[in-house]
C-alpha angles and dihedrals in degrees: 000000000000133000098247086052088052089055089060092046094051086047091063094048094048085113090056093044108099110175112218140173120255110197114199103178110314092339122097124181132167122252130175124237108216123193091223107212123229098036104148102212078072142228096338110133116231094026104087097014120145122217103209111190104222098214104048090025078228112163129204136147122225107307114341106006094262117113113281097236106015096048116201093341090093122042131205118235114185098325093323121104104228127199118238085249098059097049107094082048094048087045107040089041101046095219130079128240111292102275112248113244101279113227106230113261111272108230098206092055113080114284127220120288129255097199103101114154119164128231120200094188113069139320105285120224087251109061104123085063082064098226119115127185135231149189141200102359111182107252126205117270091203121043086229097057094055099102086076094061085070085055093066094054083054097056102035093048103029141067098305092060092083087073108072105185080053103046097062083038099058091042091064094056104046080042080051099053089039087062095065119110101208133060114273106223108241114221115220149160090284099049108123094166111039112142101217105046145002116251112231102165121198106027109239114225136163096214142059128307129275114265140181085234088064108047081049080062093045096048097043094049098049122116096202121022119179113224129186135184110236097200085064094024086216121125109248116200093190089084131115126196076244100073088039096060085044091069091051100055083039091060099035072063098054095246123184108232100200127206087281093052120106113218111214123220123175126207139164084047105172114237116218132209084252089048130041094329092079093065082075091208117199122236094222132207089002107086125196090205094049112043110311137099104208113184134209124303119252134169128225111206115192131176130233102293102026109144119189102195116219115300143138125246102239123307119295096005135119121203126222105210131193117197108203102149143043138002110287140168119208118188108206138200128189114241093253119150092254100053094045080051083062096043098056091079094057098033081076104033131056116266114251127179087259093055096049105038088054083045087051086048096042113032111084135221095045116185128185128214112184110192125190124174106241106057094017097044106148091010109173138195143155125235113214115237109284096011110161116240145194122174130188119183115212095187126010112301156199142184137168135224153192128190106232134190116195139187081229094056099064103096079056106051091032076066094049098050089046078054091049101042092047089047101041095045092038113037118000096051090050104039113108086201097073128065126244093242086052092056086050100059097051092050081045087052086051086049094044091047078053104058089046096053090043090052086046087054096056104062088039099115098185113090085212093066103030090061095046093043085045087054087051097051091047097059092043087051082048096051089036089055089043091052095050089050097051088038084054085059116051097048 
């Protein structure tokens, strides 16, 4: 069902809505209780009721998002509770069984409750009362910061709590960002100086819009989709679109993925001129016929749960991305020295939550960007090259992006090849720690950043900014001369 469907649907149900507080410790935020139709144990208030957070449009019900009472034998599209032997109809067919005619509520018949607390230990005995105790939630150092404790109620209580690696893991590092003293900055449509991206807003394109149906077409006709496990954040290659497709049903179940589950996320997937392709997105205001390499379009599709830990994309390159699906929250740093210094450790190891949650505490110029899919539908940015990223899905995701080199990227990526030269020459040739494959990528990395920012030289037209991008690419061919050599050496 698409957004614009579940509109409608919330539109017909506006007489069974009631909005409500929820208080967890000193926090209180709105949500909306919804009398979800079709809900087979029948008309009994409190049972089937969706809490809806008006703010994230997050929904869960009661603990894990299965019927309080019927489990995983009934299943929620949209906001209607659907039975096991509907499904294929309601799937295949994109819509849900036509709603009974709803009785007005009677006021004088109990109304829904506004006691709503979240545990994130176990289902209590309780729960079709629809109250649910807690304990200990992490509360905001600093007043600005509050928004994210809502957040942790988010993660612990809804979709991603079926994983259950991720859940403790996505909890430390909201606990993480709530720690801090100081205001995050918060990233939004208005933003004109933040340090780590620009700020496009809605994505300009001159074809259709994005669809599910279409990244389903992009996925299916690839001939070669990467595919990587979040829990270990490591690409695996022994992965079919088959046991993709199988997560997803599993979580559409409600399925518990327990400490020895994968969870499967797929990125660089290709977009075709029947898929997303044929949204014909613009690259704007990077222009390939005035001083910008923009590359091919792909999609990254993650599930509820998914984490990737702090990392750069590449080496030199910024990213134009596209949010179109899903509720997602991306940390963001600033490629500074110190903060590349900090990220040499974890560019050669895999990422592990230590790890992240001492980068989140140490790296500096943190910035939050916080996507859903209703009021930042087709949200686009553009990550600088280097820029420093965390990302944490809420709900099942996508995003698209392009690679892009640009004329107005070079301070930044004069910065990140001082950082490079300095770390390559000082500290990732002599170290006995690291292999000497390992040494290698990163020099094949340098030669790979190379080859992009030549190509980008030749189809600049102005003299002004040949002849600064050719400089660029000289003292990189010098430091990368000056790697091999060293590399050469020390085998």
């Amino acid at each position: 069902m698409t957004s614009r469907h579940a509109g409608a649907v919330v539109a017909l149900l506006v007489c069974l809505m009631s909005t409500h507080e929820v208080v967890v410790g000193s926090k209180a935020f709105s949500y909306t209780v919804v009398r979800s139709p079709h809900d087979p144990v029948g008309d009994s208030v409190n049972v089937g009721d969706l809490h809806i957070n008006t703010s994230t449009r997050i929904t869960w019900v009661y603990y894990d998002g299965n019927h309080p009472l019927l489990g995983d034998s009934v299943r929620l599209f949209d906001k209607i509770w659907v039975e096991r032997k509907d499904w294929d109809i309601a799937t295949s067919s994109k819509i849900v069984p036509p709603l009974h005619p709803a009785a007005p509520a009677d006021s004088s018949g109990p109304t829904p409750s506004a006691k709503l607390t979240v545990d994130n230990r176990s289902m209590p005995s309780n729960a079709a009362t629809g109250t649910l105790t807690t304990h200990s939630l992490p509360v905001a150092t600093h007043p600005s910061n509050k928004w994210m404790e809502e957040l942790v109620t988010q993660w612990s209580s809804g979709p991603p709590s079926q994983v259950e690696t991720q859940c403790s893991r996505g909890v430390a590092i909201l606990e993480a960002l709530l720690g801090f003293n100081s205001p995050i900055p918060r990233i939004s449509t208005e933003t004109r100086d933040s340090q780590t991206c620009k700020v496009i807003g809605k994505a300009s394109r001159s074809g259709c819009p994005p669809s599910l149906r279409l990244a389903v077409d992009d996925i299916m006709s690839a001939r070669e989709v990467r595919y990587s496990n979040s829990i270990t954040n490591l690409e695996e290659d022994q992965v079919c679109v088959a046991d993709f497709w199988t997560q997803q049903a599993l979580l559409l179940d409600g399925y518990k993925f327990d400490r020895t589950s994968r969870l499967l996320v797929a990125f660089d997937i290709p977009s075709s001129t029947k898929g997303l392709g044929a949204c014909r997105y613009s690259s704007y205001p990077y222009n390939p016929d005035n001083g910008a390499l923009v590359s091919s379009l792909t999609n990254s599709w993650t599930f509820p749960g998914s984490i990737t830990h702090p990392h750069m994309d590449g080496i030199a390159c910024g990213m134009y991305i596209i949010h179109w699906r899903g509720v997602k929250l991306w940390l963001l740093w600033p490629p500074t020295h110190p903060n590349l210094r900090l990220m040499e450790h974890s560019m050669l190891t895999p990422p592990s939550i230590d790890t992240t949650v001492s980068l989140i505490k140490e790296l500096e110029g943190l910035e939050l960007l916080f996507l859903t899919d209703e009021e930042l539908f087709e949200f686009a940015f553009c990550l600088y090259p280097n820029t420093i990223h965390c990302c944490l899905s809420f709900t099942e995701s996508s995003h698209m992006g392009m690679p892009v080199r640009d004329i107005s990227f070079l301070p930044v990526v004069e910065n990140v090849f001082g950082w490079l030269d300095e770390w390559i020459k000082d500290r990732l040739i002599p170290s006995s720690g690291v292999c000497s494959t390992e040494k290698e990528q990163v020099v094949e990395k340098l030669q790979d950043a190379l080859d992009y920012w030549k190509l980008l030289s030749d189809c600049t037209a102005a003299s002004g900014d040949k002849e600064a991008v050719d400089l660029l690419v000289a003292k990189g061919e010098d430091m990368l001369a000056i790697a091999v050599q060293h590399l050469s050496l020390s085998k």
